[in-house]
RODO-2510 file (C-alpha; in nm, 4 decimals, decimal comma):
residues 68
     n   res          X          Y          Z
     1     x    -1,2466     2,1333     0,6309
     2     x    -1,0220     2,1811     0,9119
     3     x    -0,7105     2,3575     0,8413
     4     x    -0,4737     2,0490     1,0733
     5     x    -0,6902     1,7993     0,8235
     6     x    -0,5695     2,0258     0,4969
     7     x    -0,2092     2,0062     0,6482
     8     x    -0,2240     1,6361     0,6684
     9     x    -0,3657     1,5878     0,3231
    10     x    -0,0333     1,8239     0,1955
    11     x     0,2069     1,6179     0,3727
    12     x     0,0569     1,2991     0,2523
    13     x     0,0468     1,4259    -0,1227
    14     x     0,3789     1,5869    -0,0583
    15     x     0,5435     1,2500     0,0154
    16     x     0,4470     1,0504    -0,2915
    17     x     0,3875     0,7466    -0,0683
    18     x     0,2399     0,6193     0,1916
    19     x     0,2937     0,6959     0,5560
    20     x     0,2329     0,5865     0,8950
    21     x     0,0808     0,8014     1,1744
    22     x     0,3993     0,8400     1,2956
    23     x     0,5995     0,9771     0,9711
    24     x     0,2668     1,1642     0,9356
    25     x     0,3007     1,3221     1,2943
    26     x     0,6564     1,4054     1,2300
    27     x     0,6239     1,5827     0,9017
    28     x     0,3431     1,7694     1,0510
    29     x     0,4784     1,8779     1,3579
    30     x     0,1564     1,7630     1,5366
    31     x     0,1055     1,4779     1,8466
    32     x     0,0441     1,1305     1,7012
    33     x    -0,2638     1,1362     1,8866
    34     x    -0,3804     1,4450     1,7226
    35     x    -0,2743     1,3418     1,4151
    36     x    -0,4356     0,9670     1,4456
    37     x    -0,7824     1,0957     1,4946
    38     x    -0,7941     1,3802     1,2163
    39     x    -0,6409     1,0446     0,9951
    40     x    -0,9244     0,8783     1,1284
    41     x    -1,1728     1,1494     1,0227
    42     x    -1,0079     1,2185     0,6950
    43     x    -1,0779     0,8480     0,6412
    44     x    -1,4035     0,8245     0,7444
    45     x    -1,4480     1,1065     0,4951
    46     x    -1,3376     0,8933     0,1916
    47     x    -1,0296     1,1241     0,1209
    48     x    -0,7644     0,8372     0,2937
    49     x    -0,6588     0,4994     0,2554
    50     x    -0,5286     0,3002     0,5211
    51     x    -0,3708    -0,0608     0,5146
    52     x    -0,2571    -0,2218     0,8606
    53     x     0,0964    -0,4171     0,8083
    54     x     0,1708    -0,5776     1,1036
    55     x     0,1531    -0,3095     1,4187
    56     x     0,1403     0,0339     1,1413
    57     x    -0,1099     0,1762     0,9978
    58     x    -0,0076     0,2830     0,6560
    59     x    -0,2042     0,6320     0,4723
    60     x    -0,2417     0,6988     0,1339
    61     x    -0,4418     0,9591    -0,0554
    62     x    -0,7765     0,7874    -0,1808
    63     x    -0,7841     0,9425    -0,5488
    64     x    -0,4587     0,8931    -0,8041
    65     x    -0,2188     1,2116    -0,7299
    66     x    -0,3141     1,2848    -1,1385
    67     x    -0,6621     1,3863    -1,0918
    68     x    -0,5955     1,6252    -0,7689
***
């Protein structure tokens, strides 16, 4: 795995919550486009969550923060 796609798994465990691509971006120090497709990937990889709410995509980590 990527080492960007590591960072964005630590910030999203980091933050006990969900985020959206932005807040991920921002904690990250990375573009929101950057950041939006390794999301994307990390998804398509089974290791995200993601539930739209209006006009934000929301990410979560896919297993309970217990078993990592």
């Amino acid at each position: 795995m990527m080492r960007s796609k590591k960072h964005l798994l630590k910030v999203i465990y980091k933050a006990c919550r969900p985020l959206t691509t932005k807040q991920v971006s921002e904690h990250a120090e990375m573009s929101w486009n950057t950041s939006k497709k390794f999301l994307s990937e990390l998804y398509a990889e089974g290791y995200l969550r993601k539930k739209s709410m209006s006009n934000r995509v929301f990410w979560d980590l896919n297993v309970k923060r217990g078993e990592i």
